[in-house]
N, C-alpha and C positions, 0 to 999 in steps of 0.2 A: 221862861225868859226868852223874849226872843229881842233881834236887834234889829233893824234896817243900814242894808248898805248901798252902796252906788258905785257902781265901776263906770270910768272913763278912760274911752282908749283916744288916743293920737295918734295920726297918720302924719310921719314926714318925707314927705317927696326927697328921691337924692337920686342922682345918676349913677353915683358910687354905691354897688350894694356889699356892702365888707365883710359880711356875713354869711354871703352865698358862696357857693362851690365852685372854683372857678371851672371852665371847661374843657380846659387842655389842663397839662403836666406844666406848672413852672419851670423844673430841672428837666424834661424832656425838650421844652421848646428851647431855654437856654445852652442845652448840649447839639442841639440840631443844629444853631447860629454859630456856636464854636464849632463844630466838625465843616460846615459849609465854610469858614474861613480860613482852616488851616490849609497851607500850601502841600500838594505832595513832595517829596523828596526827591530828588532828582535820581537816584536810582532807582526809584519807584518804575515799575512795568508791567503797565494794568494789563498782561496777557500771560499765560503759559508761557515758560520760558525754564531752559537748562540753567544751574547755577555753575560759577567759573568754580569755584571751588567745595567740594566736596569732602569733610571730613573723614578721614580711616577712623573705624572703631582702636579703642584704647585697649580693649583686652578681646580680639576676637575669639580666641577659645571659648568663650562665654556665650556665643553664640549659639543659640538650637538649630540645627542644621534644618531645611525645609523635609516634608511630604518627599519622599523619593528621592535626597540627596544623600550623598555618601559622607560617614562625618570623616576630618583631614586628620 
């Protein structure tokens, strides 16, 4: 038994191809547009810089004393 067939294919033109891969990150290019529009903070100090305030440990004894320190 045999049969006869006929395949026909169609080409349709689109500028939009919705199927392919797009080339960038969507959520990369979307997070790059949000980081570029948020403002810094006005305490923001884009350099080295000492901080004013400096927390004490809560339980120093807990400390390991350094390489060549004496422990207190």
């Amino acid at each position: 038994m045999s049969a006869d067939s006929a395949v026909t294919f169609s080409s349709v033109p689109s500028e939009a191809r919705s199927w392919s891969i797009p080339s960038e990150d969507p959520y990369e290019e979307a997070a790059q547009q949000l980081f570029e529009q948020v403002p810094h903070p006005l305490e923001y100090v884009p350099r080295d810089h000492v901080p004013v305030f400096v927390p004490e440990f809560e339980h120093p004894e807990d400390l390991v004393p350094a390489e060549g320190e004496a422990p207190t």
